[in-house]
Every structure is written in structure tokens, then in C-alpha cells.
N, C-alpha and C positions, 0 to 999 in steps of 0.2 A: 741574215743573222739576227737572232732575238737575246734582250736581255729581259731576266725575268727575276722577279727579288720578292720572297719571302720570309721572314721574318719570325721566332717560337719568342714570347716573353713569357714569362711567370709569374705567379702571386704567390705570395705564402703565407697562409693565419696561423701563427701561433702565439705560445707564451713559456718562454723559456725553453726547457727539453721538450715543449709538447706540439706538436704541429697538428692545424685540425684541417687545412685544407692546403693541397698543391696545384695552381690551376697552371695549367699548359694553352699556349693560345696560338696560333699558327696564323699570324696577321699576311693579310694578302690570298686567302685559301678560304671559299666560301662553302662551309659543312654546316653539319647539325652540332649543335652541343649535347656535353653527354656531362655526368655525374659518375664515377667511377670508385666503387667500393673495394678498398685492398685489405693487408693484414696488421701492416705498420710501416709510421715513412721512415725515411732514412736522411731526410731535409729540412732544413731547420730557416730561421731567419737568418743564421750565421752562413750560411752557405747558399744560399739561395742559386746560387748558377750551378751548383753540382747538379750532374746527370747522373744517376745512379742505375744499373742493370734494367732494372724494372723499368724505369720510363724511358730509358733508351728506346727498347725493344718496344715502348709504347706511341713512342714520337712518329717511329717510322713504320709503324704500321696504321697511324691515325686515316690519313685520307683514302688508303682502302675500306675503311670502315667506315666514311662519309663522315666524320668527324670532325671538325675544326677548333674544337675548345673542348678541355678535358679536366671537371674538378675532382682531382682524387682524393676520396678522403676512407681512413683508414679504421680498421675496426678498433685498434689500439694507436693512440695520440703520441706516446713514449720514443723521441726518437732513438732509432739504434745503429749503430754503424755497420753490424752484424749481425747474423742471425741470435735472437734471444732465448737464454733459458727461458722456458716455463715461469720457474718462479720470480722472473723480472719482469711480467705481467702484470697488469692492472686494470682491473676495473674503471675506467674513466668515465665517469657520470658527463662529465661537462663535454666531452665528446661526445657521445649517445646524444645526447641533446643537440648538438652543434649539427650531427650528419639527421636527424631523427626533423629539424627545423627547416634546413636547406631539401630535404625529400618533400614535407609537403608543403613548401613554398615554391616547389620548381613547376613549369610551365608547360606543359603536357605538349602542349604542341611545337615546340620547339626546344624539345630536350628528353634524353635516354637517359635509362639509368641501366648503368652496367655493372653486375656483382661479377666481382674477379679475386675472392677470396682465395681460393685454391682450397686445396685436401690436406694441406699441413695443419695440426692443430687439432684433425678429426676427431680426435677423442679426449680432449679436453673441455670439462665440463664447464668453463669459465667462458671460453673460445665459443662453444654452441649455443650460452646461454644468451650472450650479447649477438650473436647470429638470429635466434630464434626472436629476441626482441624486435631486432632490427627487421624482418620478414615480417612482424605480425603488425611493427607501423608504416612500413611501407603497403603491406594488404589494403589497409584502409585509406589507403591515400591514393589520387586522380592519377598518379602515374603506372597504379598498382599494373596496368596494361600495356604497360611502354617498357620492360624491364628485361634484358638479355643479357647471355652469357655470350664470352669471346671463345670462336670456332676457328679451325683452319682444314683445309683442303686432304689432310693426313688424321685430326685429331676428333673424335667423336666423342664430344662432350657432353651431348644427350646422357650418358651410361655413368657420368660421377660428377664431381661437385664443377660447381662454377669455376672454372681454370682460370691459376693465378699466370698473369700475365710473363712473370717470369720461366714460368715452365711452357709459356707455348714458345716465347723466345728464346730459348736454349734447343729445344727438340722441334719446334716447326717453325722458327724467324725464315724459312728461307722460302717459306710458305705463303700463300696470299690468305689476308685473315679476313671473318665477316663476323658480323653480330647474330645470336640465334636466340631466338624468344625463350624467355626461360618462366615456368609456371611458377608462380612467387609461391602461392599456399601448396603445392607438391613437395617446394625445397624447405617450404615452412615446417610441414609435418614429416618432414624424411631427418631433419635435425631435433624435433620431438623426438623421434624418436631414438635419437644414442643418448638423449639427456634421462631414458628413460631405462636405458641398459646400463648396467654394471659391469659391465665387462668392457672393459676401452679396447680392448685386443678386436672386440668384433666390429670396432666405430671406425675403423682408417677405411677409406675407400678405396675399390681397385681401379688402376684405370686399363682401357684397352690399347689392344697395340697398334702398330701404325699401318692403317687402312686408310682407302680414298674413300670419304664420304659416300659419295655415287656409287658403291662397290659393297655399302652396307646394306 
């Protein structure tokens, strides 16, 4: 008979409604740390223990993805308890800076960075343009080579955007997940380009159906 005891604590930075970063830390579980780019938190300093969908589905998938420590920070700071109009977006300068400082201050060798924005948002010119920023300073930064998207054994991510973590745990949680190298200046100029279309109808991405990887 074994006893065995692990332990998730949290950090939380923010300032009022605005959270810039959520770390998840898995004490007693020896992984890689990672940096993980979402769309908006849902946690604030007031609630700091809430587990919300998204990081659920991210907790318990961490150590197949050789993770141990997870700072999620988010493309929009604005906590919301639900998903947001559009027009309750904002531009947050002082976030961009916050995720734009911890990208190249992080440690190449002992830390990933993982875009897991998802497809929501595709055709918002506000959403691509803080996208395309954030691609064009991570390009020039030492981690530009260390940078993956989250994959499962059903979900071929390769063919659309960086999948948000909560659509692979709703349609593939029951999946074994990995990390797959994702081209920073491909997803750079693939977001150039609906910032350069007029037509938002033709900016949402499709995604494909549910096939085994090995099968594509």
C-alpha cells in the first residue's frame, strides 16, 4: 500500500476586474513549465480557488503534456463570468505589456509557450489585431522556437487555429492530449491576413471532423 500526495496551488495578478496572469502549480509532480495564451479569465483575486471549465479541463490534462506549472495569461485582462459581447472588449495596453514582458523574460530552456486561443473571435478586427501584435513579439523573441499548440489523439489542429483549451475539453477531454509545434510567423501571416479582408464572413475558421491523427 502507497500513499502519495500532490498538491495544485494558484497565483493570481491582477488589479480590480482585470487579471493578468493565472498560475496553476502541481506541487509534488516534476514537468516543464509552460506560459499559456487564452482569450479572457474568468478569476479574479476575489475568487482565487474558483476552477472554472477551461482550467479544469486544463489541470487534468497537464501531466500528459509533461507540464507542472501553467501561467495563463489571457489576450483580454477584463474578468467575465460569461461569455462577452464583442462590444465589452477592450483593448488593454497594460496587459500586452504584461504577457508581451513575461514572453521575453521567460527561459527557453525550461519553459513552453502555448497559444490556445481558439477560433472564437476569428473575425474580429480588434481580437486579430492584439493576435497579430502579440505573434510579431514573440517572433523576435528566444522562445520564438519553443511555441505549441494543444493536440488530441481525435483533433487535427494542424488545418485551424490554436485550439482553445476549452473546445478540446468538451469534444476530446476523454482523449490523451500532447503539445504540437506550432509555426509562430505562418499563424503570424495567416492573421495578417483577415486583418486585411473585409469580409468577416470569410475570417471564421473551419475546423475538421473527428479523425485519429495516424489516420490523416
Amino acid at each position: 500500500m502507497e500513499t502519495k500526495r500532490e498538491q495544485i496551488t494558484t497565483e493570481v495578478v491582477f488589479n480590480g476586474d482585470r487579471t493578468y496572469e493565472i498560475k496553476r502549480r502541481i506541487e509534488g509532480y516534476k514537468g516543464d513549465k509552460a506560459i499559456l495564451i487564452g482569450l479572457y479569465p474568468t478569476i479574479d483575486g476575489d475568487n482565487i480557488t474558483k476552477i472554472d471549465s477551461t482550467q479544469l479541463h486544463l489541470i487534468n490534462h497537464m501531466k500528459e503534456m509533461g507540464v507542472s506549472e501553467v501561467r495563463i495569461m489571457n489576450l483580454y485582462s477584463e474578468v467575465f463570468e460569461r461569455k462577452p459581447a464583442v462590444s465589452q472588449l477592450t483593448y488593454d495596453t497594460e496587459n500586452f505589456e504584461y504577457i508581451s514582458k513575461a514572453v521575453n523574460e521567460t527561459d527557453t530552456d525550461s519553459c513552453k509557450l502555448i497559444i490556445a486561443y481558439g477560433s472564437s473571435l476569428g473575425g474580429n478586427k480588434m481580437t486579430n489585431t492584439i493576435k497579430h501584435n502579440l505573434l510579431t513579439v514573440i517572433s523576435k523573441s528566444k522562445i520564438k522556437n519553443n511555441v505549441y499548440q494543444i493536440g488530441s489523439e481525435y483533433n487535427d489542429t494542424m488545418s485551424s487555429d490554436p485550439t482553445h483549451v476549452l473546445y478540446l475539453g468538451l469534444r476530446h477531454g476523454d482523449e490523451r492530449w500532447n503539445l504540437m509545434p506550432l509555426d509562430v510567423n505562418a499563424e503570424k501571416e495567416k492573421i495578417a491576413l483577415r486583418l486585411t479582408d473585409n469580409s468577416e464572413e470569410k475570417m471564421e475558421p473551419k475546423r475538421r471532423g473527428r479523425k485519429r491523427q495516424d489516420e490523416v
